[in-house]
N, C-alpha and C positions, 0 to 999 in steps of 0.2 A: 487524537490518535489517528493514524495513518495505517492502514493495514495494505501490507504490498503482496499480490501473487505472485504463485510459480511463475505462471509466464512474466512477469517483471511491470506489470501495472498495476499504477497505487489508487488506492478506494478511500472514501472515508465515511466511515460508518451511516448506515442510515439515509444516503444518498442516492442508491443507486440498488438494482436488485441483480447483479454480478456476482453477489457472496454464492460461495458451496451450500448445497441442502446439512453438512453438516459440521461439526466447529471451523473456525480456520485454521485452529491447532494440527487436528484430524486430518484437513485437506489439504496442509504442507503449507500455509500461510506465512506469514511473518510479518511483523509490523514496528511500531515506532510508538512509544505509550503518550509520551508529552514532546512533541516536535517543538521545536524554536519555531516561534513567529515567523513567517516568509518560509519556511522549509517546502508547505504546500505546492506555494506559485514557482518555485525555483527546480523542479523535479523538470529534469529533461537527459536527454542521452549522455550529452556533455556534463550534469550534478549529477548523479544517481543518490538514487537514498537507500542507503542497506538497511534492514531489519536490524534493528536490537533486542525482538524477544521473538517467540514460536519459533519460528525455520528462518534464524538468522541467515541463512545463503540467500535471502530474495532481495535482491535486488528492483527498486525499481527505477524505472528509464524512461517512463511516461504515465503520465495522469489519464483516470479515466474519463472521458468524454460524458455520460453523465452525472458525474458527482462535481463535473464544472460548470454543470448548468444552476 
């Protein structure tokens, strides 16, 4: 899974402590349940990766810095 915020930067689960105190649903989230392989590494301004479920509008346009570590 791929969870992207409002602001337009993608997380992925468990990595990082960037999530809202409460659902992602709730806090205007949106994500990607089963991404294709390479989907992760390929997120930049030029690929966006839109949401396909919670707040399909989120775009994201860059990865977050620690869920790359």
């Amino acid at each position: 899974m791929v969870l992207i915020s409002p602001h337009g930067v993608a997380h992925l689960p468990g990595k990082c402590n960037h999530h809202p105190d409460k659902s992602h649903r709730e806090a205007g989230w949106g994500w990607v349940m089963e991404p294709d392989e390479g989907v992760w590494e390929g997120i930049s301004r030029e690929n966006p990766l839109q949401a396909t479920h919670g707040n399909a509008a989120c775009v994201a346009r860059e990865r977050c810095g620690h869920c790359l570590m």
